[in-house]
C-alpha positions in Angstrom: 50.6 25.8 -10.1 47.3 24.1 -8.7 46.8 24.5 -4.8 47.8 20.6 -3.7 44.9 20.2 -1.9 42.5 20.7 -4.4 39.6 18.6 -5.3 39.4 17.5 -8.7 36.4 14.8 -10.1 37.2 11.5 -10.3 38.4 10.2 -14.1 35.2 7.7 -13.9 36.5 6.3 -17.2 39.4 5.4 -15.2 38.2 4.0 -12.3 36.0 1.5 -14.7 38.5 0.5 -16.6 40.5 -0.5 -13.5 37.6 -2.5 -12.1 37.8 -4.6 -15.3 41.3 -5.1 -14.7 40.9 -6.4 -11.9 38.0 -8.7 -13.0 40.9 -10.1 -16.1 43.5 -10.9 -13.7 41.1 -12.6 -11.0 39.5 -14.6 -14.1 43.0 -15.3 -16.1 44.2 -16.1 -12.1 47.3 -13.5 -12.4 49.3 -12.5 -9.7 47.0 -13.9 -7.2 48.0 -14.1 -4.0 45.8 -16.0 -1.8 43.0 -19.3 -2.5 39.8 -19.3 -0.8 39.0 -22.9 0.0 35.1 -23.6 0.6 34.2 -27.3 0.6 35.8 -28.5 -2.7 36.1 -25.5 -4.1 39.3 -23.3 -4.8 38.9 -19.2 -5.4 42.3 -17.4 -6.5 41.7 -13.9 -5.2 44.0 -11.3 -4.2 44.6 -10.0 -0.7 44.3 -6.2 -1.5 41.0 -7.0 -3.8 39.2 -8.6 -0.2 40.6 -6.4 2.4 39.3 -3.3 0.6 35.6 -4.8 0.5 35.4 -7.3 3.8 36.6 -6.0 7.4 37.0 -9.7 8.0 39.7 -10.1 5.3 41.1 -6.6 6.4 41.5 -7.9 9.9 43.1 -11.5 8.8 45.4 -9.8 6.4 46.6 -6.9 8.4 47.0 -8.7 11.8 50.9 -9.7 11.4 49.8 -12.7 12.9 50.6 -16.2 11.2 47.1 -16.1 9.8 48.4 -12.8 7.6 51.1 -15.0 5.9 48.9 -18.0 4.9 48.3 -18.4 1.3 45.8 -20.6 1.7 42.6 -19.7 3.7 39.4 -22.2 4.6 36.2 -20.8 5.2 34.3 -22.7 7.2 29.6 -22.7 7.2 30.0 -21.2 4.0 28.3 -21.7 0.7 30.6 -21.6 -2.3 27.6 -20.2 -4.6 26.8 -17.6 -2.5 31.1 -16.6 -1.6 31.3 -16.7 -5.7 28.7 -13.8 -5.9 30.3 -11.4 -3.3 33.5 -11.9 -5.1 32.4 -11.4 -8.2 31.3 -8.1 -6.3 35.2 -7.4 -4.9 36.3 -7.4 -8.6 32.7 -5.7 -10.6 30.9 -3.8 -8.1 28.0 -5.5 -9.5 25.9 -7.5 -6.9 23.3 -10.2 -8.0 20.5 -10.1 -5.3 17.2 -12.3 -5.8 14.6 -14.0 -4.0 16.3 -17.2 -4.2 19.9 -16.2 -2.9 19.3 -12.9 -0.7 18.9 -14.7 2.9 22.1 -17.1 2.3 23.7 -13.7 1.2 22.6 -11.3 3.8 24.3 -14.4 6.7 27.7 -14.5 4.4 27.8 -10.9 4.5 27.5 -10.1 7.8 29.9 -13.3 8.9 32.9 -11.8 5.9 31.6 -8.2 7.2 31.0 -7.0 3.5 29.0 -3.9 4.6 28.3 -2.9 1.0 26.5 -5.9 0.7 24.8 -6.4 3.9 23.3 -2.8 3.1 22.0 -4.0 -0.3 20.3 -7.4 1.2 18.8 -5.6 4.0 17.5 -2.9 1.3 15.9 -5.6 -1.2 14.7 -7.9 2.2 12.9 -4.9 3.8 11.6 -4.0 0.6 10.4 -7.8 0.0 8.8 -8.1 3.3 5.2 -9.2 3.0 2.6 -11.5 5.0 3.6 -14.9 3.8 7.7 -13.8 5.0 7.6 -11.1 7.3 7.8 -13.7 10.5 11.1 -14.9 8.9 11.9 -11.6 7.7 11.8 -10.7 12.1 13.9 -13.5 12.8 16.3 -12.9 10.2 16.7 -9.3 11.8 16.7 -10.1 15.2 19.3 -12.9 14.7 21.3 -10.4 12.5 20.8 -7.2 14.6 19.4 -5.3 11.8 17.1 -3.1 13.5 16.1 -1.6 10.4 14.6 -4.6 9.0 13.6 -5.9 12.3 11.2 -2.9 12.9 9.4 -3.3 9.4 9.0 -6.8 9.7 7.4 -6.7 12.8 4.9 -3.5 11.4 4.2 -6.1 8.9 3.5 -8.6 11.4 1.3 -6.5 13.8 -0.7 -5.2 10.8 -1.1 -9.1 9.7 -1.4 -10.4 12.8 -5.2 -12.2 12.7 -3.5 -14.1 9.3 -0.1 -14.5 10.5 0.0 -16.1 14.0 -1.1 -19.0 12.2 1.8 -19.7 10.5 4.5 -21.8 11.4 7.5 -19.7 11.4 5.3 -17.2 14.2 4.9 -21.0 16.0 9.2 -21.0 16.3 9.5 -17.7 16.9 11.8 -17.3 20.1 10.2 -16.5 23.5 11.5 -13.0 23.4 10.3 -12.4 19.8 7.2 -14.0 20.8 7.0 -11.5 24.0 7.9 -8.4 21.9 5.2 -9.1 19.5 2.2 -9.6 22.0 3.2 -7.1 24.3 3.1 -4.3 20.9 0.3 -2.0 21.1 0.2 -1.6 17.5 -1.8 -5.5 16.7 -4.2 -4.9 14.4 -6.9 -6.9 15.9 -10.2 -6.4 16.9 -11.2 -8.6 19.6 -8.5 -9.5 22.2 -9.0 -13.0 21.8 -7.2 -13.8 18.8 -4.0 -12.8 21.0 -5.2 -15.3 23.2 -5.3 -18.0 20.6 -1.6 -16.8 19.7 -0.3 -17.1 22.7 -2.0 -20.6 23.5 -1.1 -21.9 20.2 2.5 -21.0 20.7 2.6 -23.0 24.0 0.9 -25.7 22.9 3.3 -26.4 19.8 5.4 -27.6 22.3 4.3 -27.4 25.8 6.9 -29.6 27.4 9.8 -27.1 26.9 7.7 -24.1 26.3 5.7 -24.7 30.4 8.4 -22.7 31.5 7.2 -19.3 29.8 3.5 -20.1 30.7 3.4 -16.9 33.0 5.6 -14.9 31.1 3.1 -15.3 27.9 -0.2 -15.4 29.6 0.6 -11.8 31.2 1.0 -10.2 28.0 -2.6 -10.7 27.4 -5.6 -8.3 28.0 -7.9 -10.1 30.0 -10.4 -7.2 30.7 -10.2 -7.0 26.7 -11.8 -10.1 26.6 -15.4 -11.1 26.7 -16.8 -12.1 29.7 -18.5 -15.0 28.1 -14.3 -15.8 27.3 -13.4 -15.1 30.8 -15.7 -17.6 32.4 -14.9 -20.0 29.8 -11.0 -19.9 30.4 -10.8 -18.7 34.3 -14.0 -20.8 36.0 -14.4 -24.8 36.6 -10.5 -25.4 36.1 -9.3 -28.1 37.5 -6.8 -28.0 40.0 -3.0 -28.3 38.2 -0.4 -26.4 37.7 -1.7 -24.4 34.5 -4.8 -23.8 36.2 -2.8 -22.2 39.1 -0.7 -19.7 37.1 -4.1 -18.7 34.8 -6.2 -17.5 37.3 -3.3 -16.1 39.5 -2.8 -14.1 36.9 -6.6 -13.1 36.2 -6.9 -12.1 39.6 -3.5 -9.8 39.5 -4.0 -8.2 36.2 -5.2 -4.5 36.7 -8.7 -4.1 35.7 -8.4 -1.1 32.9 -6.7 -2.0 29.5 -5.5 0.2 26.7 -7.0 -0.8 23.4 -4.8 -2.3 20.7 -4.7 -0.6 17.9 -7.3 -2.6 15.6 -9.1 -2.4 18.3 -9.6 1.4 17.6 -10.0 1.2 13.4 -12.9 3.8 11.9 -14.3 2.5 8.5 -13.8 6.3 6.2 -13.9 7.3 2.8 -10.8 7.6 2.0 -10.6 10.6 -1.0 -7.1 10.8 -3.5 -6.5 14.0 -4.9 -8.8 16.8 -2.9 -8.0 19.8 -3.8 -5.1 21.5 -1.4 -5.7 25.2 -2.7 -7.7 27.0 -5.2 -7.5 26.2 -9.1 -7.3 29.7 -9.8 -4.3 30.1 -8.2 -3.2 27.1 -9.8 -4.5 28.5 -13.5 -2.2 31.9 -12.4 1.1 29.4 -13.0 -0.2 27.4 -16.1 -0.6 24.2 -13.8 -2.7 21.8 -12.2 -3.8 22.8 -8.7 -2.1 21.2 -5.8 -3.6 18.0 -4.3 -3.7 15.9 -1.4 -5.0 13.0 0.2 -8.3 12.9 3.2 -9.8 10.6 4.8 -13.8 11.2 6.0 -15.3 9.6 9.1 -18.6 9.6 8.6 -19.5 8.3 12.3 -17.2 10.9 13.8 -17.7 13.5 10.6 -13.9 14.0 11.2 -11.1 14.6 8.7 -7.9 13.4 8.8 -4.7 14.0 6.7 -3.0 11.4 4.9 0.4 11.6 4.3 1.2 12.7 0.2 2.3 10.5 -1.9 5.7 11.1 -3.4 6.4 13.5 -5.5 3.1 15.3 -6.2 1.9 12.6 -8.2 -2.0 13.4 -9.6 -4.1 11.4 -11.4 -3.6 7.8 -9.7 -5.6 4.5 -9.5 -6.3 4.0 -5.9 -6.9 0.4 -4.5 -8.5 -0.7 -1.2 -8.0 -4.4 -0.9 -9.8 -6.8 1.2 -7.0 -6.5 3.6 -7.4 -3.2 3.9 -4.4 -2.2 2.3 -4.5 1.2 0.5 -2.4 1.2 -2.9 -2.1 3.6 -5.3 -0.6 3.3 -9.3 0.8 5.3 -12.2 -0.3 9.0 -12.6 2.2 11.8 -13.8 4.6 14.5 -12.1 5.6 18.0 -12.6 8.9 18.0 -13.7 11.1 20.2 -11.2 13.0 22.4 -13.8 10.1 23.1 -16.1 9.1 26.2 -14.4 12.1 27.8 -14.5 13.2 26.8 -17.7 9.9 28.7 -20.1 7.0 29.1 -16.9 5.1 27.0 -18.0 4.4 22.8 -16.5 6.3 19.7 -17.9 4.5 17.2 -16.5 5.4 13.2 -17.0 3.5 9.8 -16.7 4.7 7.5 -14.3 4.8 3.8 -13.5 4.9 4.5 -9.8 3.4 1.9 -7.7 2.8 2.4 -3.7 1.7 0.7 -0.5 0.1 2.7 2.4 2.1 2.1 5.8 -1.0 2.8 8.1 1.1 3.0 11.2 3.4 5.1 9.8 1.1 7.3 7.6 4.0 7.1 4.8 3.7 5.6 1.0 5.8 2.6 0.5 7.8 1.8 -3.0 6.9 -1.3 -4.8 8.1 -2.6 -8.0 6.4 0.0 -10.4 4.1 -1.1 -13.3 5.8 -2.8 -16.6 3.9 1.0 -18.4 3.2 4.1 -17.2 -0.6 5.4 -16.9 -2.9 8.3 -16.4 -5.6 7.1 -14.1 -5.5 3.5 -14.3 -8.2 1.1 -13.0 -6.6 -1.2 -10.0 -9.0 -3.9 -8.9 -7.8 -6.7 -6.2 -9.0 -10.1 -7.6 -7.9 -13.8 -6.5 -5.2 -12.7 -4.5 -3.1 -10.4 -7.1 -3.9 -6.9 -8.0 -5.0 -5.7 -11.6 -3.9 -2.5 -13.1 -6.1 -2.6 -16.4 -6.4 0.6 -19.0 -6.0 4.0 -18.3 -5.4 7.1 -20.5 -1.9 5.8 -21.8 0.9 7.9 -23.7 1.8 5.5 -26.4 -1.4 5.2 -28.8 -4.5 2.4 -28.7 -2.1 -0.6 -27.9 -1.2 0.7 -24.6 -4.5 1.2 -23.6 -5.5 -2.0 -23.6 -2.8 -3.1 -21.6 -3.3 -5.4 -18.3 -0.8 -6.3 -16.2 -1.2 -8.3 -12.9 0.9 -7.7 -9.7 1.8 -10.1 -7.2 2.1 -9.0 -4.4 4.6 -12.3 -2.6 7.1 -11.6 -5.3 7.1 -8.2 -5.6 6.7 -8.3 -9.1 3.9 -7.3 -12.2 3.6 -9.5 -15.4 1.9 -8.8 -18.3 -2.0 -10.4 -18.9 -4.5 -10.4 -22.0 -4.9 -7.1 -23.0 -8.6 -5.2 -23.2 -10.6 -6.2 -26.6 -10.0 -2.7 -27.6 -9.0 0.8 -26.1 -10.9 2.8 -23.8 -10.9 5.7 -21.9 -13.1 6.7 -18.5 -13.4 2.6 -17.9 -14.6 1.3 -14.6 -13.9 -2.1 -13.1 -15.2 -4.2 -10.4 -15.0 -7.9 -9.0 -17.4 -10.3 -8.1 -16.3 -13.9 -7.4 -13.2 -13.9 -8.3 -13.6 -12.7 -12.1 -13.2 -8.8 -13.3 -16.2 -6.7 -14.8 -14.5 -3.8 -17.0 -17.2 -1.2 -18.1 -17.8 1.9 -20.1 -20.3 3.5 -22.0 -22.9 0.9 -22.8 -19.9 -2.6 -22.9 -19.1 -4.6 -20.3 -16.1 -7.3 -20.7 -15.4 -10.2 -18.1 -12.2 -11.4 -17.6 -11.4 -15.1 -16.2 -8.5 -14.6 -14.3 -7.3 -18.7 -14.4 -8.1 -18.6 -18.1 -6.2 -14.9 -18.6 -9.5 -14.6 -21.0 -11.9 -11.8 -21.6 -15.7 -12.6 -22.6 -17.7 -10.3 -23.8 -21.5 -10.0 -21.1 -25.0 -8.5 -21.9 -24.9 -4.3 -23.2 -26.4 -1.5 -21.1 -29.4 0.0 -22.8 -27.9 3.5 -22.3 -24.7 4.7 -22.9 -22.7 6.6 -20.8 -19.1 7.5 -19.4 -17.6 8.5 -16.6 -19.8 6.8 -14.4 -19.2 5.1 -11.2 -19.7 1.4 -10.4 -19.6 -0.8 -7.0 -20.5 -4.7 -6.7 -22.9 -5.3 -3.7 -23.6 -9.3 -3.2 -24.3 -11.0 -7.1 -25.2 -7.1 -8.4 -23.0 -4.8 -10.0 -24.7 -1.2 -9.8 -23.7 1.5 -12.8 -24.3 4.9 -11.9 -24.2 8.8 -12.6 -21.7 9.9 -15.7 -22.3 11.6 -19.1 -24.4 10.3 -21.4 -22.9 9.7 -24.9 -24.2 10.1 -28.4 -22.7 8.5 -31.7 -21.8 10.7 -34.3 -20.8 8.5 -37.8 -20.3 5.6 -35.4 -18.2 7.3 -33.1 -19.4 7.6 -29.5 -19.1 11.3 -28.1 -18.9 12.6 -24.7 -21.5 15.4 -23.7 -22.1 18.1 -21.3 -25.7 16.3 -20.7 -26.3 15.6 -17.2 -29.2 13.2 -15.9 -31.3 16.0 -14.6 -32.7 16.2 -11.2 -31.9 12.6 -10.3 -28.7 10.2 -11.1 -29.4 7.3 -13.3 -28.6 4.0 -11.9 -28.3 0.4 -13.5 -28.2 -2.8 -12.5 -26.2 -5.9 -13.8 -27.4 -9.6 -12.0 -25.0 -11.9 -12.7 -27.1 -14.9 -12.3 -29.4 -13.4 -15.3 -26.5 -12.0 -17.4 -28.5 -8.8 -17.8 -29.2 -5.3 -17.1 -31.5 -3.3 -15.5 -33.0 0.2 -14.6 -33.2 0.4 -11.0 -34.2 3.5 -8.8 -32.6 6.5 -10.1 -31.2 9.0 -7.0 -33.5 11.4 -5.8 -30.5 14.7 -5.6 -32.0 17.8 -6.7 -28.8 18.6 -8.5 -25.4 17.5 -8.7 -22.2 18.0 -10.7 -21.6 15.1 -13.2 -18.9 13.1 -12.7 -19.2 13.4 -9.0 -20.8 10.6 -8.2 -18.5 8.0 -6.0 -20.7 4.5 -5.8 -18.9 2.9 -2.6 -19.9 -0.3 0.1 -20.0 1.7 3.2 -20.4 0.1 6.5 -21.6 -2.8 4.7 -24.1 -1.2 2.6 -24.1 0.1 -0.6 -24.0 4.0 -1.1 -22.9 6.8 -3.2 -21.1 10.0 -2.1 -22.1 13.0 -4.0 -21.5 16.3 -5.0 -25.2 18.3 -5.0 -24.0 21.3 -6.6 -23.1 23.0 -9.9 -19.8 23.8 -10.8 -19.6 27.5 -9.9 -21.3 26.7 -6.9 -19.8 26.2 -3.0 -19.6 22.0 -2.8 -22.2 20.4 -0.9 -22.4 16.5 -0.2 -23.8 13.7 1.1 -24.3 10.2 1.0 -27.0 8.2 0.2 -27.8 4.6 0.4 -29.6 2.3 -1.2 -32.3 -0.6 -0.1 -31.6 -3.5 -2.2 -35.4 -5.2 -1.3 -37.6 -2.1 -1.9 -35.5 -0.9 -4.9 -35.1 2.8 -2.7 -32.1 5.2 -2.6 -32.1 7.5 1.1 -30.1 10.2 2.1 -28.1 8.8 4.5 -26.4 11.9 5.9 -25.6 15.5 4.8 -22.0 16.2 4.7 -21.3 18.7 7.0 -19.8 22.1 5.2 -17.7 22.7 8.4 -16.3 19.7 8.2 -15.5 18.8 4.7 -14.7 21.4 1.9 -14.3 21.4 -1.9 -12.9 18.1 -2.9 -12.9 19.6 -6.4 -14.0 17.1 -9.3 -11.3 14.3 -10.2 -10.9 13.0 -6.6 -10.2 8.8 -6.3 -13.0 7.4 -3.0 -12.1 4.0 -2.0 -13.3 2.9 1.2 -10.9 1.7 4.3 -10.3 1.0 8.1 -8.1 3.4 9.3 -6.5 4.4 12.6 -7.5 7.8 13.7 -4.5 7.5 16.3 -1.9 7.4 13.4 -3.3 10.4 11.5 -3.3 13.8 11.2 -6.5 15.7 11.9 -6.9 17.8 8.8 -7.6 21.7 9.0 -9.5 21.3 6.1 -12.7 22.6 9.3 -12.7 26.1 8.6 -12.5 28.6 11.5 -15.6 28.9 13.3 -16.1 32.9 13.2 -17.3 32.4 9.7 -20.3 30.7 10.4 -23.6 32.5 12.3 -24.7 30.7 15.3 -28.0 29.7 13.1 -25.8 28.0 10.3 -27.0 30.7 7.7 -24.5 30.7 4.8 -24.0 34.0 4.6 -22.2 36.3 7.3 -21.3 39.9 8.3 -18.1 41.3 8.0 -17.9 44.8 9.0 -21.4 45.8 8.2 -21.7 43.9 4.8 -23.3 40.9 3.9 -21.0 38.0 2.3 -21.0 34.8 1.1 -19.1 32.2 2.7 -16.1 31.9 0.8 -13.6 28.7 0.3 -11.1 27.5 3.0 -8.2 25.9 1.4 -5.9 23.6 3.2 
């Protein structure tokens, strides 16, 4: 005989088959046992059904008060769409959540205390939260109580702020919001007036009733933050009324030291996806690709600073840096976890992952993946959506040439014209609002409001694997591997360009190409050749070495008028270490405060006070060896 109180799985055949029980008797109204009535509406439920899934049901029905014995029930400020879909919930456990229906969902649910679903909204409303909502989206949370929501709204907020406090919905905010948000260290601004225009703006939308916070706003500002040509401007040659009274009472209490707010402290860096976290050979010793991880390079500071990883290992990403400064990566592939075990050697899968970069909280964010998975895609940001176009697809030549277009309000990707044909090692770029898609010696422009591709002027040299950056109405193509045709069909080669990197230039005014100044390195390692705007010139970052030899960079920048390259600055080798050769650069403004400064510095015992490369360890001469993170 079985022990009683043994735990045996649930019959799941079962427990569907009673759901859809359930769902025939509420739709063929049997043995119903109470009505719903909103507006003109009638809903034949039955008790047991709603007490299991609302507290508010549970409470009515269980009280032994009269309201326990009603048959008839009327819910009052409630819409008879939105009751419909939670009970169609009770009876299915299916929930239909979208854009259109969430909010009037989310205030049903927490009124009928249907916690299944308020945890579902809040899930899909915090994962919906961008800068055109997220001021709702804090109002919604803070009305609600839903501190999980509330807090990444208002990240979303502070790290919008110079776009958002425009906005209408930030114009109604409530006085508290309003005093949460401007008192938050975390605004991403960089000059303390634009808090200043917030806050006056907000008074001003309705000064009569809003005179009364005057003091209470005004103090959350940084006046010492604020330029002095600022200060005299608002704090001298007042006139004499009330507002004049409370401003500079408050200039002259307010402490004379400030601490920064937090865009106040950004750091342009190069910002590297998929350096190298140990060495390949220990990698090779398991049959798998070595480890990677994600850097970021001040080259002011010549700091390094840790990145959190995305999720789940993933390698070979596109990596996006949008005007915003919003970091995204896309696709790549994943070692399956069991493939190890299972015959010791790597499984490893392509993805249609799709992440945000949550600066404040150095974490990845999930977004609606990609419609297809891809190895390495090319992501460009262009007219306010963001492009994932190509990449080394599984699937055959149709799936290369995919393009698919994110927006990034809805959450959503939809599909676009595909590529004229396939291609692998493709580079894009975009310059007024229009996409240029190159490889070897083709370049393609697409018309984003005619979803249209045109074909543009040919390189005279062919070549993949290159690098390519827009800088004003000039799109540069440089480094790669030259290719050869063979029978008509293009080949990639071990050539290199020698002891300089070739560089080309596209003018979009002329539709044509160029040669321009080639890069004066004495040696690099083709294809590590990064072509980047940097501090608002144009550069390249570079590996100057030879595979089998220790990594050396630097950066070097280039004078549009004299057609010149120039080193720019030596990388230095205590600073930044192998980044291998398939590393993502992308160029952001990050906050050094929110980061991790990476031991990727090696000790200091290894070096000789002179900077030689070589040291002594116990009488013998060696080489300085790699420092892995």
């Amino acid at each position: 005989m079985s022990d009683l109180g043994e735990r045996r799985p649930v019959n799941m055949d079962y427990a569907v088959s009673l759901l859809e029980q359930l769902k025939f008797f509420y739709e063929q109204k049997l043995l119903t046992d109470v009505v719903l009535l909103v507006e003109d509406t009638e809903f034949p439920c039955h008790k047991m059904v709603l007490a299991t899934c609302s507290s508010y049901f549970r409470a009515m029905f269980m009280s032994g008060l009269s309201e326990s014995k009603q048959t008839h029930v009327r819910l009052r400020n409630v819409d008879a769409a939105t009751l419909q879909i939670i009970i169609t919930y009770a009876y299915t456990g299916h929930l239909a959540i979208s854009d259109s229906t969430v909010e009037l969902l989310y205030e049903t649910a927490c009124f009928l205390q249907v916690e299944d679903v308020l945890l579902q909204c809040r899930d899909y409303l915090v994962k919906k939260i961008h800068p055109e909502n997220c001021v709702r989206m804090l109002s919604i949370g803070d009305l609600f109580s839903c501190s999980e929501l509330k807090q990444s709204a208002k990240r979303m907020v502070e790290h919008k702020f110079p776009t958002v406090y425009r906005q209408d919905a930030f114009l109604q905010l409530s006085h508290e919001l309003l005093i949460d948000v401007l008192s938050s260290d975390n605004l991403n601004v960089e000059k303390e007036e634009t808090v200043r225009e917030a806050a006056m703006l907000w008074l001003e939308y309705n000064m009569e009733a809003r005179s009364q916070h005057l003091s209470s706003v005004l103090s959350q500002i940084r006046i010492d933050a604020l330029s002095e040509v600022t200060q005299r401007a608002w704090f001298q040659g007042l006139p004499p009324n009330d507002k004049s009274v409370v401003v500079q009472g408050l200039y002259k209490s307010m402490p004379k030291f400030f601490k920064p707010r937090l865009g106040m402290t950004k750091e342009e860096m190069l910002i590297f996806i998929e350096a190298l976290s140990k060495p390949q050979d220990e990698a090779r010793l398991f049959s798998m690709s070595p480890p990677t991880t994600v850097v970021c390079y001040s080259p002011q500071a010549e700091k390094v600073y840790k990145l959190c990883n995305p999720p789940g290992d993933l390698q070979k990403v596109g990596a996006l840096v949008t005007p915003d400064n919003d970091v995204f990566i896309a696709g790549g592939q994943i070692i399956l976890n069991d493939s190890i075990a299972t015959h010791g050697l790597v499984d490893l899968r392509s993805v249609d992952s799709f992440f945000w970069f949550d600066a404040q909280q150095n974490s990845w964010v999930a977004k609606t993946p990609m419609l297809c998975a891809r190895l390495k895609p090319s992501l460009v940001y262009c007219d306010g959506y963001i492009y994932a176009i190509g990449g080394d697809n599984v699937g055959g030549e149709l799936n290369k040439r995919t393009v698919e277009r994110y927006d990034c309000e809805k959450d959503e990707w939809s599909m676009m014209s595909p590529l004229p044909f396939a291609w692998n090692w493709c580079t894009s770029v975009v310059v007024h609002d229009r996409i240029y898609v190159m490889t070897h010696d083709i370049m393609y422009c697409y018309f984003p409001r005619g979803d249209a591709w045109v074909e543009m002027a040919m390189r005279k040299t062919s070549r993949c694997f290159a690098s390519a950056a827009a800088f004003g109405d000039l799109i540069f193509y440089i480094g790669g591997l030259h290719v050869v045709s063979n029978s008509g069909i293009r080949l990639p080669t071990s050539t290199i360009d020698g002891p300089s990197v070739t560089v080309e230039v596209y003018d979009l005014n002329k539709n044509e190409w160029r040669p321009a100044a080639n890069i004066p390195a004495k040696r690099y390692a083709d294809p590590c050749v990064r072509a980047v705007v940097l501090l608002n010139s144009l550069c390249i970052f570079m590996r100057e070495t030879h595979m089998n030899e220790r990594a050396k960079y630097a950066v070097y920048q280039y004078d549009v008028e004299l057609d010149r390259w120039c080193l720019r600055q030596h990388v230095s080798e205590r600073v930044l270490w192998d980044l291998g050769k398939d590393f993502r650069c992308a160029v952001g403004k990050l906050y050094p405060s929110c980061l991790q400064e990476s031991p990727w510095k090696p000790p200091t015992y290894l070096f000789s006070p002179d900077g030689a490369e070589e040291f002594q360890i116990d009488g013998e001469l060696v080489s300085l060896p790699h420092v892995w993170l």
